[in-house]
C-alpha positions, 0 to 999 in steps of 0.5 A: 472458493474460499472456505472457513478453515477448520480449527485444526487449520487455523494456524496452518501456512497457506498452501498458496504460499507454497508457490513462492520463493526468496533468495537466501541472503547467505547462499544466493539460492532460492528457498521457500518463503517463510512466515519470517519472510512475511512478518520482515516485509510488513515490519519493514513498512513504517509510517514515521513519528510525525504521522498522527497516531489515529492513523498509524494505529488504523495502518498497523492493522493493515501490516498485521493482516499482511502478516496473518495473510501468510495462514489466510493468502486473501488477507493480502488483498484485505491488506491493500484495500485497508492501506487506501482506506488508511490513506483516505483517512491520511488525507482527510486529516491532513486537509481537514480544514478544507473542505467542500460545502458538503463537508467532503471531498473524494478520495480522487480529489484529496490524492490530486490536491496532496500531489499538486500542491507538492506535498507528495512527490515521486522521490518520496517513495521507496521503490522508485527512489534513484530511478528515473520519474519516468521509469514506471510512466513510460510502462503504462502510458503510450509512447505517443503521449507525453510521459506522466510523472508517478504522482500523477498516475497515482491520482487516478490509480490509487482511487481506482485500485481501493473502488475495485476491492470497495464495491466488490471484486474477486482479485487475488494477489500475493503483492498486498504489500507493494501496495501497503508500502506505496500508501505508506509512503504516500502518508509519510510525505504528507506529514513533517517528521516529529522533531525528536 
């Protein structure tokens, strides 16, 4: 059960970080992981100059929780969910002269309208550049079903992913920043690069 930390606490590690390790750059073994370690892997995620400043502010408390998840291990996890709702607000500025006659548009729906008209494709994201498009759809779709690209998985993953932790769920885990990364990605793509 997670509890307040103490004051005296509160700028101690994590104990739960203790259960994982890196490889040293220099000496090839593995070692504990550091604070170091998690401030590079959220300083390593950037959302490029083109992307509106509303937004990559919203993003930058994403990456600083994954920093502060290194003295509180469920901020990963506040993280993620905060990475979709920058996502959401991506989207939402992107298309925002497009708009339903309610003035809204799912979060489902703004996902699938960046991937199909093109604004969002598998070579965009960093973790699956120089792999087959079909490298993580053969994982996850049945071998008797045509394979998806990654885009279209994410039309349905990534709403489902940010309604888990939206409406309440107990998840914890350390990979808030692959999540952090993918929704970084996600964004950079739906922006043109600043020209300077």
């Amino acid at each position: 059960m997670e509890k307040l930390k103490t004051f005296q606490d509160l700028m101690s590690p994590d104990s739960r970080h203790e259960a994982f390790s890196v490889i040293d750059d220099i000496s090839g073994h593995f070692r504990p992981l550091t604070l170091r370690d998690v401030y590079g892997s959220a300083a390593s995620i950037e959302l490029h100059d083109g992307v509106p400043e509303v937004i990559r502010s919203h993003f930058a408390v994403a990456q600083t929780l994954l920093v502060y998840s290194w003295f509180f291990y469920p901020f990963n996890v506040t993280a993620e969910f905060l990475a979709y709702v920058t996502l959401e607000l991506a989207l939402k500025e992107r298309f925002k002269v497009e708009v339903t006659a309610n003035g809204k548009r799912s979060f489902k729906a703004l996902v699938k309208l960046a991937v199909t008209r093109g604004l969002v494709r598998d070579d965009g994201f960093t973790h699956i550049r120089g792999r087959s498009e079909t490298l993580f759809a053969d994982a996850l779709e049945p071998r008797n079903q045509p394979l998806k690209s990654y885009t279209d998985i994410l039309i349905d993953s990534l709403p489902y992913l940010r309604n888990e932790l939206a409406h309440g769920s107990p998840m914890l885990h350390p990979n808030g920043a692959a999540s952090v990364r993918i929704s970084a990605d996600f964004i950079n793509q739906l922006f043109p690069k600043s020209a300077s």
